[in-house]
C-alpha positions as CSV (number, residue, x, y, z in Angstrom):
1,X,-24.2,19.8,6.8
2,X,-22.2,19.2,3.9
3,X,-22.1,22.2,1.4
4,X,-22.6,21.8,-2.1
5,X,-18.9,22.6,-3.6
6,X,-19.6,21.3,-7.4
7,X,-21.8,23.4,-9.9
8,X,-25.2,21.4,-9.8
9,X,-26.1,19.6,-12.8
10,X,-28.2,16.2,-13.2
11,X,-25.7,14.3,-11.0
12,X,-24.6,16.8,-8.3
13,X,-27.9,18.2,-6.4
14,X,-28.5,21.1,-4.2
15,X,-31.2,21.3,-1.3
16,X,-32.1,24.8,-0.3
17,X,-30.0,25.2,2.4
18,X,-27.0,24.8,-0.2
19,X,-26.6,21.2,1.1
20,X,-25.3,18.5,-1.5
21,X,-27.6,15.7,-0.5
22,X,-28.2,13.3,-3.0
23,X,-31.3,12.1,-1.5
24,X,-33.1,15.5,-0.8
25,X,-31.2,18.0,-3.0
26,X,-32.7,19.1,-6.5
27,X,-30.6,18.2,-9.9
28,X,-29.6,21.5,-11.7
29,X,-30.3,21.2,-15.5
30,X,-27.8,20.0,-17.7
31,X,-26.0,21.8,-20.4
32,X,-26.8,23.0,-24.1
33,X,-23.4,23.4,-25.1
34,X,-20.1,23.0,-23.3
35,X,-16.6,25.2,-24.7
36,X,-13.4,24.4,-23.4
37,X,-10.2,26.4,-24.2
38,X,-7.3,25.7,-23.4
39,X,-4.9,28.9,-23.0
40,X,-1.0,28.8,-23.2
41,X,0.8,32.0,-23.6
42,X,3.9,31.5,-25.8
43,X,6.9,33.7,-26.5
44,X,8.2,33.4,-30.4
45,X,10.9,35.1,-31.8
46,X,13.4,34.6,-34.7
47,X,17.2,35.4,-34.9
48,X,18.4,37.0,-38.0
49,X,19.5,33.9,-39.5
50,X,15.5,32.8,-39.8
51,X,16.3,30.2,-36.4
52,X,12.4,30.3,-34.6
53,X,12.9,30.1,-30.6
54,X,9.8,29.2,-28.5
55,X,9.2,29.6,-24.9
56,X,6.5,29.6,-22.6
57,X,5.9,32.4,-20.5
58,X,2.9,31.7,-18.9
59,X,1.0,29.2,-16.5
60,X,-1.5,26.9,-18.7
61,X,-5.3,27.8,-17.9
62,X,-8.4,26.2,-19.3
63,X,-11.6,28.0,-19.9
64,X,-14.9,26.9,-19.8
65,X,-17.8,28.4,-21.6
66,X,-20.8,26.7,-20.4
67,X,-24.7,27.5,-22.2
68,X,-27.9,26.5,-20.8
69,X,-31.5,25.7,-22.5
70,X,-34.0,28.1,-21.7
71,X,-34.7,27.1,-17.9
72,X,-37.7,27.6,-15.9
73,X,-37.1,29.6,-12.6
74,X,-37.2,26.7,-10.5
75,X,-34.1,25.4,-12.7
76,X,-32.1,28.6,-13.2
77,X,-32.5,29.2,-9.1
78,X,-30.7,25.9,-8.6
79,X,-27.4,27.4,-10.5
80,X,-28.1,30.8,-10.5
81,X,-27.8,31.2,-6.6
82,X,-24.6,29.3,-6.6
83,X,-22.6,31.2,-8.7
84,X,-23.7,34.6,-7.5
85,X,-22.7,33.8,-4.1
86,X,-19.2,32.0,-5.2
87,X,-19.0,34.9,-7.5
88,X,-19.4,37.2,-4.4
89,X,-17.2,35.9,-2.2
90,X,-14.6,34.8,-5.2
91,X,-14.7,31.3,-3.6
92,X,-13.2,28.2,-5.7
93,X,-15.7,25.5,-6.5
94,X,-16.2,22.6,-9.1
95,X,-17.7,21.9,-12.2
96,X,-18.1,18.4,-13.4
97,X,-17.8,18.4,-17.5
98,X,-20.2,15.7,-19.2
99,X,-18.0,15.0,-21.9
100,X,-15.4,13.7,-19.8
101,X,-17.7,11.4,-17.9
102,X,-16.5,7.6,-18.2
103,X,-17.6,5.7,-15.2
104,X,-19.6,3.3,-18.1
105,X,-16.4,2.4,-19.8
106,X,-15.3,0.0,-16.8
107,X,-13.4,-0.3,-13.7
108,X,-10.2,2.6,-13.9
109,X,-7.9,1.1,-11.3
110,X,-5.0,2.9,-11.3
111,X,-2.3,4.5,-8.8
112,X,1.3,6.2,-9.1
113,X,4.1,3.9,-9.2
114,X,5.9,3.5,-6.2
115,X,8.7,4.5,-5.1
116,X,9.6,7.4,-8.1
117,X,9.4,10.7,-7.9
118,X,7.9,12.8,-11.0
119,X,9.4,16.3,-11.0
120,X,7.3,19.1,-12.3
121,X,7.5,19.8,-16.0
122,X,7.8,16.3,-17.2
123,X,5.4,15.3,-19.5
124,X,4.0,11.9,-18.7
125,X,2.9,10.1,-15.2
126,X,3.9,7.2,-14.8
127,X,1.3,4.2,-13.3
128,X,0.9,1.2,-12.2
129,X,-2.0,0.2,-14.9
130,X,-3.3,1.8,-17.9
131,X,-6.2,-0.5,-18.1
132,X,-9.4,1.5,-19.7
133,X,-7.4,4.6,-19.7
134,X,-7.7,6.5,-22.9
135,X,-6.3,9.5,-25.0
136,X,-8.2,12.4,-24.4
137,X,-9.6,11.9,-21.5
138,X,-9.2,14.5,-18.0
139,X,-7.6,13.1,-15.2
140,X,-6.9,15.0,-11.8
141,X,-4.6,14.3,-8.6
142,X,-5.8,14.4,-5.0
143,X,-2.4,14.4,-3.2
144,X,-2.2,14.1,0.7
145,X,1.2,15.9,1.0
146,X,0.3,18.6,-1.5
147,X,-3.5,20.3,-1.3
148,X,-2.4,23.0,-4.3
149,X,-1.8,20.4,-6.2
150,X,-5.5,21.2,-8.2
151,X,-4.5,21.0,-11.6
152,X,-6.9,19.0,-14.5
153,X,-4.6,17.4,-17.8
154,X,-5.6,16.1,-20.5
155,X,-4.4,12.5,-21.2
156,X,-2.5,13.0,-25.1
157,X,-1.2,9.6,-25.1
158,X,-1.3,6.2,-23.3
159,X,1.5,3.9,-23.5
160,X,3.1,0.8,-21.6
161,X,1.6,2.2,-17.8
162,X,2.8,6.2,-19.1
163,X,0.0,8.7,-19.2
164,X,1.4,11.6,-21.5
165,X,-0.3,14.6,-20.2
166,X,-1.2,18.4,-21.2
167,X,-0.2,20.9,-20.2
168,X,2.5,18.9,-18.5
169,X,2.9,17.9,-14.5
170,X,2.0,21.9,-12.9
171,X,3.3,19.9,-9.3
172,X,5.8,17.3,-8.5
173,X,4.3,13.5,-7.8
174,X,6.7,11.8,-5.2
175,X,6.3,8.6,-3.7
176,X,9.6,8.1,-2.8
177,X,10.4,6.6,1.1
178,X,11.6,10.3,1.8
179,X,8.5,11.8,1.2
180,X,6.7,9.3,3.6
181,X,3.9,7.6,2.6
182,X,1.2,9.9,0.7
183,X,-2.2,9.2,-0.6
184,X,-1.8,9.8,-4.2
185,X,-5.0,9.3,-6.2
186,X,-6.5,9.6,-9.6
187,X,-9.8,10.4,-10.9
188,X,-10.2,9.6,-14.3
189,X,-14.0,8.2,-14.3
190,X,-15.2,11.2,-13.5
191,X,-13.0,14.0,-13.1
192,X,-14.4,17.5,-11.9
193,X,-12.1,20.7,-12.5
194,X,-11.7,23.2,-9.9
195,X,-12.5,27.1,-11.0
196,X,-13.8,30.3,-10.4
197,X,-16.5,32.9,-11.8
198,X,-13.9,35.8,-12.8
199,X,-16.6,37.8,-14.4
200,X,-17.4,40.9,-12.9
201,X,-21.4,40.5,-14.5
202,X,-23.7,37.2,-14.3
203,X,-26.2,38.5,-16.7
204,X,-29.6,36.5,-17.1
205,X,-33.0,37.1,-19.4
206,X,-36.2,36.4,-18.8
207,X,-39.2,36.0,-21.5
208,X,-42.5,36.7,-22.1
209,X,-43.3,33.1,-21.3
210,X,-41.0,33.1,-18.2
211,X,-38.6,31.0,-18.8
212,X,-35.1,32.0,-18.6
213,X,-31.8,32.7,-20.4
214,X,-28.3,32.1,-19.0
215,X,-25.0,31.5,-19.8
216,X,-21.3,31.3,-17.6
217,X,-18.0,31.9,-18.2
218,X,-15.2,29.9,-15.8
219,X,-11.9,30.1,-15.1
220,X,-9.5,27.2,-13.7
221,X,-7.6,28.3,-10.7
222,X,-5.3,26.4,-8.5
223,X,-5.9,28.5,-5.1
């Protein structure tokens, strides 16, 4: 049995046992509204002639705020159940955000360059094609020589096979010879960002009519 790992929504579906079977699983409702923040803590001073120095002094986090339509229990008890027990157990999972979604823009082949090697804390990635690619969109990195390498960035720029990213490169990207020969992959079609439910309360209402209310707060984390 594969479990469900990824917040079910219309394209990722749940069966009761907490399988993720397409065929047999249930869809979980889609959203009413999506907020994403992105939070970077930086460090601002002046000197006495009026000079501003900036520094960051804190890892990048986005935040997602995610709000539901009034559900039916049958609905809310396809998310409802999955967050409490993730929220229980403080166990990573995925969410899959909507507006990111591009798999009906056309075919995203892309890979790492070759041979380079990307050191954390630069600002661009550099590819082999930029075809279909576009700025704003998410992209994440599934790296077979680095599993905490977990981190979502937003695509700021696009130019001759460089993807400028935000916040920029958390890990290193190596595909040098040294570093043998990783499996480095993109997904930029439909990109899902890894999180967890840090609030201490999932609180839900429920009507006269019985239909209910319910809202969630993630966080992005890399472990």
């Amino acid at each position: 049995m594969a479990i469900q790992t990824t917040l079910p929504d219309p394209i990722n579906r749940i069966t009761n046992s907490g399988d993720d079977s397409a065929n047999t699983g249930t869809a979980g409702p889609g959203y009413k509204t999506v907020k994403v923040s992105s939070e970077q803590q930086v460090l601002r001073d002046k000197s006495r002639s009026g000079v501003s120095y900036r520094r960051i002094n804190q890892y990048h986090m986005w935040k997602v705020d995610i709000s539901y339509n009034k559900l039916t229990k049958s609905q809310f008890n396809t998310v409802y159940p999955f967050l409490l027990q993730r929220q229980a157990w403080q166990e990573a999972f995925f969410v899959n955000l909507p507006q990111y979604d591009v798999t009906n823009r056309g075919v995203i082949a892309t890979s790492v360059a070759s041979n380079l090697l990307q050191p954390a804390g630069q600002q661009y990635l550099e590819v082999v094609n930029d075809a279909n690619i576009e700025r704003g969109d998410l992209i994440t990195i599934s790296d077979s020589t680095d599993n905490t390498h977990k981190k979502a960035y937003k695509i700021t720029a696009v130019e001759s096979n460089k993807l400028y990213v935000s916040p920029t490169l958390q890990r290193k990207v190596d595909t040098t010879s040294a570093n043998g020969s990783p499996a480095i992959t993109f997904n930029i079609a439909s990109p899902e960002m890894r999180v967890t439910c840090p609030s201490t309360n999932l609180d839900y209402t429920v009507d006269s009519s019985g239909l209910y209310t319910f809202s969630v707060k993630l966080e992005e984390t890399l472990s």
